[in-house]
C-alpha positions as a Markdown table, in Angstrom:
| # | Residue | x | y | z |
|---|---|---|---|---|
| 1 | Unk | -9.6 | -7.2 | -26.4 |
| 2 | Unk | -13.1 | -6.2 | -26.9 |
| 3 | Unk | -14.3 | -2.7 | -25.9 |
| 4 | Unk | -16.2 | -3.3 | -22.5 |
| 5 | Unk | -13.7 | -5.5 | -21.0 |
| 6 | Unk | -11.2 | -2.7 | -21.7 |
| 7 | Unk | -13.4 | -0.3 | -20.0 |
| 8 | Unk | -13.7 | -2.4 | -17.2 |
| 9 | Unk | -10.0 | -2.5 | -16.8 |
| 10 | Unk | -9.9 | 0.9 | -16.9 |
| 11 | Unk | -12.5 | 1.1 | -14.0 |
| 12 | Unk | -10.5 | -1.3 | -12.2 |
| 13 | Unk | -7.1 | 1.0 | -12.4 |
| 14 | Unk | -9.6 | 3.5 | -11.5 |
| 15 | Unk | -10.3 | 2.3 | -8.3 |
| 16 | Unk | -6.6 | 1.9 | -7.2 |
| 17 | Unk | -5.7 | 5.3 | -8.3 |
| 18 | Unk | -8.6 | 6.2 | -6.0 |
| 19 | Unk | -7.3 | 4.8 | -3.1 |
| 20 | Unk | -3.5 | 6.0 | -3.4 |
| 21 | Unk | -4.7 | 9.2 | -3.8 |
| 22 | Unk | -7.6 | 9.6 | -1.2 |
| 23 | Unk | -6.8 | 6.6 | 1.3 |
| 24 | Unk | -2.3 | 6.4 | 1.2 |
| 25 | Unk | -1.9 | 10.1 | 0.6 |
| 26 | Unk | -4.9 | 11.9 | 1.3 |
| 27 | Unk | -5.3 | 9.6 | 4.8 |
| 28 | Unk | -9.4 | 9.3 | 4.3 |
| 29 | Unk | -10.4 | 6.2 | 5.8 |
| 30 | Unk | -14.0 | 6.2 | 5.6 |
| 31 | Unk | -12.5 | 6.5 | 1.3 |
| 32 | Unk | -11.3 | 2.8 | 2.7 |
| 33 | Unk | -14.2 | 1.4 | 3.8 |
| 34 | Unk | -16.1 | 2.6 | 0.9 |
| 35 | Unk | -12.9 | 0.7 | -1.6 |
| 36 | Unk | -12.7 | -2.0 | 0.4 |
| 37 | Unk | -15.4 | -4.4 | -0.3 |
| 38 | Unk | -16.4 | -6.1 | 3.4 |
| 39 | Unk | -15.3 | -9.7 | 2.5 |
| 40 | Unk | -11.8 | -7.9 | 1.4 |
| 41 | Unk | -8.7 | -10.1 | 2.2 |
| 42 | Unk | -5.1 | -9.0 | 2.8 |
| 43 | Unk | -2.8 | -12.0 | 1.9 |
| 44 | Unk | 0.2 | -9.7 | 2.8 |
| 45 | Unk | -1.3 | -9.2 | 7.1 |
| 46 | Unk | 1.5 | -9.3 | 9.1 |
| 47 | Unk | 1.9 | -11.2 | 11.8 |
| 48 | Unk | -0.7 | -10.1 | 14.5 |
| 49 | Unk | -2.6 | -7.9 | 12.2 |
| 50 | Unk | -6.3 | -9.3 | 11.3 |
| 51 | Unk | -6.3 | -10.1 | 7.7 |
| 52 | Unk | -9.5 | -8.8 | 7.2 |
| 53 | Unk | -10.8 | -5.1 | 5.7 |
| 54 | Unk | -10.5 | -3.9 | 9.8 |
| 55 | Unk | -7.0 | -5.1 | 9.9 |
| 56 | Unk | -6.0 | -3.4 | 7.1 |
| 57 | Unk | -7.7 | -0.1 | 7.9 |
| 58 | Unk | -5.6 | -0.6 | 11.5 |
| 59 | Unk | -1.9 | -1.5 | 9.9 |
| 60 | Unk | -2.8 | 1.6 | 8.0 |
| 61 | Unk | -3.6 | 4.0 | 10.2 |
| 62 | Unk | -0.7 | 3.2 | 11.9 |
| 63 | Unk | 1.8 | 3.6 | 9.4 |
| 64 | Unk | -0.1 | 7.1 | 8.7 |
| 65 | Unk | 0.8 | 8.2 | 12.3 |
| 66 | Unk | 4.7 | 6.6 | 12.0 |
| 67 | Unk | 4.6 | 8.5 | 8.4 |
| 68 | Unk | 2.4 | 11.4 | 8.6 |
| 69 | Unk | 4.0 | 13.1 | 6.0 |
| 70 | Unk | 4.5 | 9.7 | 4.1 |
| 71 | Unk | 3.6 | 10.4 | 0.0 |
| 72 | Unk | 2.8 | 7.5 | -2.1 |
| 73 | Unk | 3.3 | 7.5 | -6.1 |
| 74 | Unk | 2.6 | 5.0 | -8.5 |
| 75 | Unk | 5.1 | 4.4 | -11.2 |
| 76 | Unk | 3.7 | 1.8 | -13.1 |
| 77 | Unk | 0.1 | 0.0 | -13.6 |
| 78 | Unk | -0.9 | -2.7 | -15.1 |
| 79 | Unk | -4.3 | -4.7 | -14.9 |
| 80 | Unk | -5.2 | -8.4 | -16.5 |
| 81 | Unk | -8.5 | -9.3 | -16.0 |
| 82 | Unk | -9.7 | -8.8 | -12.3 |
| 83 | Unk | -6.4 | -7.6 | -10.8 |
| 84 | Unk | -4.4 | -4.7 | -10.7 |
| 85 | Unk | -0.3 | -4.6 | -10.3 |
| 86 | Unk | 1.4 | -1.6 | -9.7 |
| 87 | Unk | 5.1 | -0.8 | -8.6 |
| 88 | Unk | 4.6 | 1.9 | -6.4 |
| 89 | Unk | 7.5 | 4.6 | -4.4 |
| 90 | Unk | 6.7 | 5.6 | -1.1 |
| 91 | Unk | 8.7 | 8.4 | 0.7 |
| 92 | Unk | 7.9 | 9.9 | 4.0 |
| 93 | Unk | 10.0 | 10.7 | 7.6 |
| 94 | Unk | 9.7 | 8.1 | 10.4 |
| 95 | Unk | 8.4 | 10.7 | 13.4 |
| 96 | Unk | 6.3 | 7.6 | 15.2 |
| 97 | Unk | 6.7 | 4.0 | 16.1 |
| 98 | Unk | 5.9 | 1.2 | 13.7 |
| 99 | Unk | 5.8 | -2.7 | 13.9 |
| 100 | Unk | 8.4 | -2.4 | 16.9 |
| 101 | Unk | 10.7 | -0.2 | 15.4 |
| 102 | Unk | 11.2 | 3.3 | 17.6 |
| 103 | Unk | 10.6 | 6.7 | 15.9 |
| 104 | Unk | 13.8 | 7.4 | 14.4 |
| 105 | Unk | 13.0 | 11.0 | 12.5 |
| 106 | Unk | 14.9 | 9.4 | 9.2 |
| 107 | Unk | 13.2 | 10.6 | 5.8 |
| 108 | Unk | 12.9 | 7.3 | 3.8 |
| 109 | Unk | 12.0 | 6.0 | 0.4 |
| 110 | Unk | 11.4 | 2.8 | -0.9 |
| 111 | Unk | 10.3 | 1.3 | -3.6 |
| 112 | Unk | 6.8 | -1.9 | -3.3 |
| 113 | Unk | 4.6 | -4.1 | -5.7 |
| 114 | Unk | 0.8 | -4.3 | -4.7 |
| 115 | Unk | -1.0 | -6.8 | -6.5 |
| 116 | Unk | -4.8 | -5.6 | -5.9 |
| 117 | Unk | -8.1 | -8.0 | -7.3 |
| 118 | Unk | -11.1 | -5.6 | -8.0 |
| 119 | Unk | -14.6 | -6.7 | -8.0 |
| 120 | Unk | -17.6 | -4.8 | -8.3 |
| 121 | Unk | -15.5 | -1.6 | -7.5 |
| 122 | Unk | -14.2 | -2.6 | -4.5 |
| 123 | Unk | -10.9 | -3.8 | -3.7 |
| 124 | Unk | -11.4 | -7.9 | -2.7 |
| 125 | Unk | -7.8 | -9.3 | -2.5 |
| 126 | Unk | -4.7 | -8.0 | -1.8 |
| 127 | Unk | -1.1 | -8.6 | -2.1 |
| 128 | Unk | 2.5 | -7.0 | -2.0 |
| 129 | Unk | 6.0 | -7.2 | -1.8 |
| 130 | Unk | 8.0 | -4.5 | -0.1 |
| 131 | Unk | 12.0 | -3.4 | -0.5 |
| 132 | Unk | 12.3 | -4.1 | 3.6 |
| 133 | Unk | 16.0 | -4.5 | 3.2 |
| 134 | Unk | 16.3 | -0.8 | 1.6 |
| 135 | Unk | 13.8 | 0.5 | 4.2 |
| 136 | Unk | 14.9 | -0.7 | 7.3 |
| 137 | Unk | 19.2 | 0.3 | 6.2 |
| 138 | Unk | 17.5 | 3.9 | 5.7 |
| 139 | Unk | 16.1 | 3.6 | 9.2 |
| 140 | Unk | 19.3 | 2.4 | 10.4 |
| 141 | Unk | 17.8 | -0.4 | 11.9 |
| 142 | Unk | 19.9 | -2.3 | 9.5 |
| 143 | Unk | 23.4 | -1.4 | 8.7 |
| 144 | Unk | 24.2 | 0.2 | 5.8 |
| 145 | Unk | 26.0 | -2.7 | 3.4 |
| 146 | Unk | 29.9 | -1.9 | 2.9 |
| 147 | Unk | 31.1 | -1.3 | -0.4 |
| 148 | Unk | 32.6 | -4.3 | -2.2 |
């Protein structure tokens, strides 16, 4: 790999660490408009959520006030050309209600793969996959699977 498209990569990994830090954990959201480019797409919207850079910034926000103490680390990073992939641990206490589930006051963590594209500087495309099942037993919305 030549030397600028290694740089670039670099930038791009940039960006993400960017918005964990100032946007997940630091909760700046005008840090979200400015790494979200305006045509940004969120392939992972849930239902009823815009998947547009709005709908983002609004299913974020949200989870900020159901997780205001909610910390987000990344434990691994890798980027390939235009996207980013990182495996990420989030940990924070449920003190407000979130896509239908009531405050419960639980302190969870759980474990989530965001697949990000970059372009430009700005976050374009996103993706992820969350450990739901882990989540919602620690919320004890599920129950908590017996031992075998």
């Amino acid at each position: 790999m030549n030397a600028d498209m290694q740089d670039q990569l670099e930038r791009n990994k940039a960006v993400i660490r960017r918005f964990v830090e100032e946007v997940q954990n630091g909760k700046d959201f005008d840090a979200y408009d400015e790494l979200n480019a305006p045509d940004f797409v969120n392939l992972s919207s849930p239902p009823g959520v815009p998947p547009d850079r709005e709908g983002g910034k609004v299913f974020l926000q949200a989870f900020a006030a159901a997780y205001p103490d909610a910390t987000f680390t990344i434990d691994e990073m890798i980027a390939e050309g235009d996207q980013v992939v990182t495996k990420k641990t989030m940990s924070g206490t449920n003190t407000g209600d979130f896509a239908g589930v009531p405050a419960t006051g639980r302190r969870v963590t759980f474990q989530y793969v965001d697949i990000m594209r970059v372009r430009d500087g700005r976050i374009v495309q996103h993706w992820n996959v969350v450990d739901q099942f882990s989540w919602l037993t620690q919320l004890g919305v599920l129950p908590t699977p017996s031992s075998v």
